[in-house]
Phi, psi and omega in degrees: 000326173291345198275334154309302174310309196274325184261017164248118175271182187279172185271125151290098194297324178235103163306298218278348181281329189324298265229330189281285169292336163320299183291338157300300201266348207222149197235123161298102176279163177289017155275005175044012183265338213223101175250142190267162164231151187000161163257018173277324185241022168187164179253161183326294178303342181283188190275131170274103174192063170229005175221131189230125207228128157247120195261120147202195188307312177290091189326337194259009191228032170269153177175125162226175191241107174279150207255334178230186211273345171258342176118211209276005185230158157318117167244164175336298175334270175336275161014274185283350177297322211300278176034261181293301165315311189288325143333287176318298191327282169329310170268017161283321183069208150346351179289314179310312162328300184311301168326322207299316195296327173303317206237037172346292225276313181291314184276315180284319155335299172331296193300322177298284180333311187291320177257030173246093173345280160357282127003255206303332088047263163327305188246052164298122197124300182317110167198134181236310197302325187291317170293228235301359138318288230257358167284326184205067188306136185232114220290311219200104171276111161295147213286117188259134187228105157331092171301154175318307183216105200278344183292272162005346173231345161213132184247088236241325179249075184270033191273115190273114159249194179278330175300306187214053165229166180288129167299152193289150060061069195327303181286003174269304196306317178284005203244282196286353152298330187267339172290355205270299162350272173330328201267161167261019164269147184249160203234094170261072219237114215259111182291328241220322180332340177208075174276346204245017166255149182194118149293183176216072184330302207258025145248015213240126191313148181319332200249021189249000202262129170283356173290355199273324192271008178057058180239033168046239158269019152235033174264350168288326179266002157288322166314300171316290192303332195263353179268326169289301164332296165335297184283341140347274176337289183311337175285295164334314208259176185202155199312169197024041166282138176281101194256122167272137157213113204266169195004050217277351169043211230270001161110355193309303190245016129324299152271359168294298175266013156276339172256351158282320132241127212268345156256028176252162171260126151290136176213113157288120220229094166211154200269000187211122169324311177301308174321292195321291163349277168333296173303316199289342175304297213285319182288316173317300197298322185293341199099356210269168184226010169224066176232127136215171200258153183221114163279092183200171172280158195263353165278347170287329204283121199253012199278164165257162199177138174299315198228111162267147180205155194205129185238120194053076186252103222294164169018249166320314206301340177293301195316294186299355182254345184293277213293045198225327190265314156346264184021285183246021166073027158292114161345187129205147157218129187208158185221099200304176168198149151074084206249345164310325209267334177311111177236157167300153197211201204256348208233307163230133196241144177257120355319173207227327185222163214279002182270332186291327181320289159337298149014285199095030190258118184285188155311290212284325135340279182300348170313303183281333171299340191260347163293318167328288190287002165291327213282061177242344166327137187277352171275349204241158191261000159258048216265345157249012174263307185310322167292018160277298196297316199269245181007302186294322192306275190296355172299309201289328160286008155262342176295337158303295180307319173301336192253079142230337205095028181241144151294132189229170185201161177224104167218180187241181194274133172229119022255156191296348170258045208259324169196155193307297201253090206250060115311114157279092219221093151263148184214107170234208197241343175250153245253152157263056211255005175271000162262131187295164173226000000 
């Protein structure tokens, strides 16, 4: 499985940022073949062989051979497999060669990791194997045999994202579009519903400015999308409501609404450290005292709260916060993304609510419809069955949320080319009679 693992590498969800931070972080030796990595994370001195890249203008004709179990930087995985691996090796002993021919793949990861200064660096001190070699020696190996093509007999990534399933199918995609047409469920989206917004960027403190997040020439449509969120939002809450902002990154509309309200608590919620950081700069300078951060997956987050709100909350990660909210009979505004990555789980399955289920619409239909509604791009010629497409998705998940008790609404981000993907999915426990229709 590990020998699997390493020779599929993992799927890249953004390519084009992917491509981007690549071109930041990492330096093209001159065979224009052989990529480094930063110098925070490897030296000078090591042998450059963890990356092999043909870069060019077509985003689709990027690829790369990752040097570690996670992609181009080290992580724990590597750490404790290195080990475990490194046990084994040893107490095959002569033997290892025969592996070796089995586990290409495997052995050059091994190999990257063993012959990087760097590395070794880390786990200076560090030595298990040779001691627990002579603890536990082996008399007698058994003969081990590998099927020939282990994909065919284990299939460890059978995980539909928008990346690595196939595309639907233009007659597929039109067929269940014209039945969701056809039918008497209505797929409505009041376009115009959050037409009265506005900030005023340039009086609003500095460290409340999302440019403050080093987001270059996209800070004007982060602005737009954080002037809709808000104002959703602001329609909602009232003084001491507890507001979750569920995969909250470097903290953007989060600090948006600790400083318009200033008597509700904010609570950020995100799994990666670096984000968490980014924000907490930006919350010191304000000053403020009713934001805290929390670092965890939002399905860990154990809190009671008034209002969820999740802005490109990618594939799944919407699914888990709408019910995060269900939970606690909490309000929301959230604005999906990436509607390809979304898959069936131990926990949560698609449809999503018993009218579409009634329907008759199978899984693997909606799957693809929702592979569909990634297709928004203003270049591409299907960009208004993809808005269609985004439109049955959130319906059926606001049609969950309606047999939970909630008044719901679908509206979009204005003006809509502030981003492809400009859905709004509002809901609360109370009739939402402060949005105009």
């Amino acid at each position: 499985m590990l020998e699997n693992h390493i020779r599929n590498p993992p799927s890249l969800f953004n390519k084009g940022k992917a491509k981007k931070d690549w071109d930041k972080r990492m330096k093209i030796t001159t065979n224009a073949e052989i990529l480094s990595l930063s110098e925070d994370n490897i030296s000078s001195d090591d042998t450059v062989k963890v990356a092999v890249v043909s870069i060019t203008d077509d985003l689709e004709d990027l690829k790369l051979k990752y040097p570690f179990l996670e992609g181009v930087k080290m992580t724990l995985t590597d750490f404790i497999l290195f080990w475990c691996f490194d046990l084994i090796w040893v107490c095959l002993g002569n033997r290892s060669k025969e592996i070796a021919s089995l586990l290409p793949h495997t052995v050059k990861w091994y190999n990257n990791i063993i012959t990087s200064s760097n590395t070794l660096r880390r786990f200076n001190g560090i030595s298990l194997s040779a001691g627990l070699a002579q603890q536990c020696p082996l008399k007698k190996t058994p003969t081990i045999v590998l099927p020939k093509n282990t994909d065919s007999r284990i299939n460890i990534r059978t995980r539909r994202t928008r990346h690595n399933c196939p595309k639907p199918h233009p007659s597929n995609v039109k067929v269940l579009v014209n039945k969701f047409k056809d039918s008497q469920l209505v797929i409505t989206n009041q376009l115009r519903l959050l037409e009265d917004v506005h900030i005023d960027w340039l009086v609003v403190p500095g460290p409340v400015h999302p440019a403050q997040g080093n987001l270059g020439d996209r800070t004007q449509k982060k602005c737009q999308q954080l002037e809709n969120m808000a104002t959703a939002v602001m329609k909602l809450a009232k003084p001491g409501d507890v507001i979750v902002d569920f995969c909250s990154g470097g903290g953007h509309l989060g600090i948006v609404l600790s400083h318009f309200l200033p008597k509700c608590k904010i609570v950020l919620v995100d799994n990666k450290e670096e984000s968490i950081l980014r924000g907490m700069g930006r919350i010191k300078e304000m000053g403020t005292s009713n934001i805290t951060q929390y670092q965890c997956n939002l399905d860990f987050f154990r809190g009671k709260f008034d209002i969820g709100v999740c802005l490109h909350g990618c594939g799944m990660v919407t699914d888990l916060v709408l019910e995060a909210c269900i939970r606690n009979s909490a309000s929301f505004v959230v604005c999906p993304c990436c509607y390809g990555a979304i898959q069936n789980t131990h926990t949560i399955t698609f449809p999503r609510s018993e009218d579409f289920k009634t329907f008759g619409i199978q899984s693997e239909e909606y799957l693809t419809l929702a592979h569909a509604g990634d297709q928004t791009e203003s270049s591409l010629k299907t960009t208004e069955r993809g808005f269609y497409c985004m439109d049955i998705i959130d319906t059926d998940r606001l049609f969950d949320a309606r047999f939970h008790g909630y008044d719901v609404k679908l509206t979009k981000l204005h003006p809509v080319t502030c981003s492809p993907k400009n859905n709004i999915l509002i809901g609360s426990k109370q009739k939402l009679s402060q949005y105009k229709t």
